[in-house]
C-alpha distance (Angstrom), angle and dihedral (degrees) to the residues before:
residue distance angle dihedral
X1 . . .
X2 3.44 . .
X3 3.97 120.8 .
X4 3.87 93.8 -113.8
X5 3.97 88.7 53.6
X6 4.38 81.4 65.5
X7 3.52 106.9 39.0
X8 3.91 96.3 83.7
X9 4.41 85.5 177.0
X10 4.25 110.2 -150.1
X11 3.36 109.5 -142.8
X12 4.01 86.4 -122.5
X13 3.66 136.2 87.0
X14 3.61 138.4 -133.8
X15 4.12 111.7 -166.2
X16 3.64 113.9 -153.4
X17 4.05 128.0 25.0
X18 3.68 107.3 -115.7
X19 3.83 131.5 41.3
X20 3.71 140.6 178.3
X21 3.97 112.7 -95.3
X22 3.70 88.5 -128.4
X23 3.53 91.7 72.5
X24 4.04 98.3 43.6
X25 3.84 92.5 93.9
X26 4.11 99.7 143.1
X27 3.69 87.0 -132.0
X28 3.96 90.7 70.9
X29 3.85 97.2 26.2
X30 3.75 93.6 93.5
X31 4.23 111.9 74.0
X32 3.31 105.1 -165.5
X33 4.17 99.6 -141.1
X34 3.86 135.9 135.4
X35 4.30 100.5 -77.6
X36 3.77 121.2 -109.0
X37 3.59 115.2 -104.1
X38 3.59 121.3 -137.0
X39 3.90 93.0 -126.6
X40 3.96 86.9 55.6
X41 4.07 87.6 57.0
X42 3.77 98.9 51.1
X43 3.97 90.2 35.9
X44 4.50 86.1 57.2
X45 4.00 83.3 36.6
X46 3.92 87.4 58.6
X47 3.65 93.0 -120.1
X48 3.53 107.5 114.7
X49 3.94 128.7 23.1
X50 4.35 121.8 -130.1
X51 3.72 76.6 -101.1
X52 3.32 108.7 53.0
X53 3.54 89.2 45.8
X54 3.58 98.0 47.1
X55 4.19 85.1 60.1
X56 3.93 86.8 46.4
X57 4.04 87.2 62.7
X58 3.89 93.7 36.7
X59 3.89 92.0 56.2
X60 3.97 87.1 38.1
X61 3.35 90.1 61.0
X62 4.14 99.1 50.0
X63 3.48 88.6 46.2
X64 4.13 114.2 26.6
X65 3.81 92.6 -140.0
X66 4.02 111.1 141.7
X67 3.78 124.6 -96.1
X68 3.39 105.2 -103.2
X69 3.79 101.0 45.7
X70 4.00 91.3 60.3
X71 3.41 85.0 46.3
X72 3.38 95.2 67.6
X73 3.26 111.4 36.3
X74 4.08 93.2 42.6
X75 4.32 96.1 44.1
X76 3.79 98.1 19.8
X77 3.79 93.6 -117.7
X78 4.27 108.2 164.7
X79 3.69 120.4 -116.4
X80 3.55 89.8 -119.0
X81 4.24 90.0 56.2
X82 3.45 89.6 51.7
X83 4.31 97.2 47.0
X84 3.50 84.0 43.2
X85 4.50 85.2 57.4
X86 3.65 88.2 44.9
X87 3.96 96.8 54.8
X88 3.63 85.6 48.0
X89 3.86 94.5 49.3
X90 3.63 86.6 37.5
X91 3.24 94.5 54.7
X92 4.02 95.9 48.2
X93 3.17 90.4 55.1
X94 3.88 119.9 54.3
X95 3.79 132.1 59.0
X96 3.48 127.5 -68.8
X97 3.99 110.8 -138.3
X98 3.87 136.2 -162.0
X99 4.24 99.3 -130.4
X100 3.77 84.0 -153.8
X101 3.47 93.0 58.5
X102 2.78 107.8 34.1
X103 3.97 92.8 47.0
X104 3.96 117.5 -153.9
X105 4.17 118.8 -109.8
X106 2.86 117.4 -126.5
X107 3.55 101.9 -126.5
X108 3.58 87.0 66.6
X109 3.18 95.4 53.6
X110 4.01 100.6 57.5
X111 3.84 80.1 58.8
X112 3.91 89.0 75.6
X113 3.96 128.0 47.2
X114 3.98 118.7 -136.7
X115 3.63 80.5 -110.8
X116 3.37 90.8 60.1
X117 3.80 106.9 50.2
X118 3.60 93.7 40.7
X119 4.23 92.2 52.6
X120 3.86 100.4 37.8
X121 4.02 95.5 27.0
X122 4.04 93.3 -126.7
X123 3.98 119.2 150.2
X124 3.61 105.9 -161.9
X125 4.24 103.4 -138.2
X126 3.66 101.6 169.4
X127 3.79 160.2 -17.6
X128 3.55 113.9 -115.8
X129 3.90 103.1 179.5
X130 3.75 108.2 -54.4
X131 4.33 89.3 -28.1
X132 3.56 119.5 95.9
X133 3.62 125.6 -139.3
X134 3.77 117.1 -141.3
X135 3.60 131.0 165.5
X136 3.40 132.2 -148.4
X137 3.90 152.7 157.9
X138 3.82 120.4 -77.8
X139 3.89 85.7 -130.4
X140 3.68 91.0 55.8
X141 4.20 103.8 40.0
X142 3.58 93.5 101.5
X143 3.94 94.8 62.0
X144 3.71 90.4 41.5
X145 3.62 96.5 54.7
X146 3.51 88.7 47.0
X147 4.07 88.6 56.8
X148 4.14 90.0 48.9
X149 3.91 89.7 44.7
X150 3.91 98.8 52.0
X151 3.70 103.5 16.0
X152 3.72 118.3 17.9
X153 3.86 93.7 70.0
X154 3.46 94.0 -159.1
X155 3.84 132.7 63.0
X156 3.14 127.3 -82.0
X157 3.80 140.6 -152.8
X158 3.62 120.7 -155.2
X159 4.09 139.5 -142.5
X160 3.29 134.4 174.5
X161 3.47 135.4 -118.3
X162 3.79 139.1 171.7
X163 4.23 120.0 -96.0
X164 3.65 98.6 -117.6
X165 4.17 91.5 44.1
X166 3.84 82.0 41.5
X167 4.00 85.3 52.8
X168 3.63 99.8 44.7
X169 3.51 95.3 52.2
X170 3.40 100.7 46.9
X171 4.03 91.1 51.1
X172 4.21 87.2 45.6
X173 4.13 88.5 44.3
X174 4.21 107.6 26.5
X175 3.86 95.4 22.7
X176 3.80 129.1 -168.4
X177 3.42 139.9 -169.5
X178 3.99 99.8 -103.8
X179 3.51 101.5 0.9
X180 3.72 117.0 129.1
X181 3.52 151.2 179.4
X182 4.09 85.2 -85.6
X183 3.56 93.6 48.0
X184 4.14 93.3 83.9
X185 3.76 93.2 71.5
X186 3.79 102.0 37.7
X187 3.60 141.0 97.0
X188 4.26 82.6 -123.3
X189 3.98 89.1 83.3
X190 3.36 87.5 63.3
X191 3.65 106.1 51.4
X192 4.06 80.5 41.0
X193 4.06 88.0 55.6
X194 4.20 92.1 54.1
X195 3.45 90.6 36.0
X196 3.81 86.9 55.5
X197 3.86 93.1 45.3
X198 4.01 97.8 43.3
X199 3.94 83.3 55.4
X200 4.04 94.1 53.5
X201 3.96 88.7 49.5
X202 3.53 86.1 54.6
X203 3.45 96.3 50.7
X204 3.48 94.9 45.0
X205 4.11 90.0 47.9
């Protein structure tokens, strides 16, 4: 699925990438302000120039094509540069959510396997239509939209959330024996994610 298919933009924005959970009430997680644009990301990330991105939107314009794509075929920016622009912009503009108020359905969560949630850091929240809601940390958007682009199969809308709140809910909602609300950011995921796969090619043997 391609990248634009996920990246359901809010016309909100969220400045800076952490906050404190006391202040994640969904009735003050929207901030109404003009959007961030993804030329203004790579333009602060010292990627593009006010120029180049001026004749980015010019040729956008003449030829509807999206953002990224002209910008790297006409500056020679790398796919990965440009995902990594998105995630931020992404990321600035959605909602930030309180997972433990706003509680997880649970027919979002049979969408994603504990596998799943533990390796790409994705707590399903809700089904809206045929999208899925799934929050997430700023620090870990890029390997969640990789998951919805490749795996998901369906589109996805994102939200953000902090790493410990991300933690504790995935422990209270995908739990494991010995995974913890410092297990998110560590290298123990990982060795829990082959762990995980070595035993289902066992079971499969």
């Amino acid at each position: 699925m391609p990248i634009e298919k996920v990246l359901l933009i809010s016309n909100v924005q969220k400045r800076g990438c952490d906050v404190d959970a006391s202040s994640m009430s969904n009735n003050q997680s929207w901030k109404m302000q003009k959007p961030l644009r993804l030329g203004e990301v790579l333009i602060e990330q010292g990627m593009l120039t006010d120029t180049q991105v001026k004749e980015i939107l010019a040729e956008q314009r003449e030829t509807r094509r999206p953002f990224g794509v002209i910008a790297e075929s006409l500056c020679n920016l790398s796919m990965e540069a440009i995902e990594e622009a998105w995630a931020c912009q992404y990321a600035h503009n959605t909602r930030t959510v309180d997972p433990f108020v706003e509680v997880p359905r649970s027919n979002a969560k049979e969408c994603i396997t504990t596998r799943q949630a533990w390796q790409f850091r994705c707590l399903p929240m809700s089904l809206e239509g045929d999208t899925l809601v799934i929050a997430t940390t700023p620090k870990h958007l890029r390997r969640a939209l990789k998951f919805a682009t490749s795996v998901l199969g369906f589109p996805a809308y994102f939200v953000m959330t902090t790493d410990n709140r991300l933690a504790a809910a995935l422990s209270e909602h995908y739990p494991i024996a010995g995974m913890g609300t410092s297990s998110v950011t560590g290298d123990s995921i990982n060795r829990l994610v082959t762990k995980m796969r070595l035993d289902r090619l066992r079971e499969s043997a």
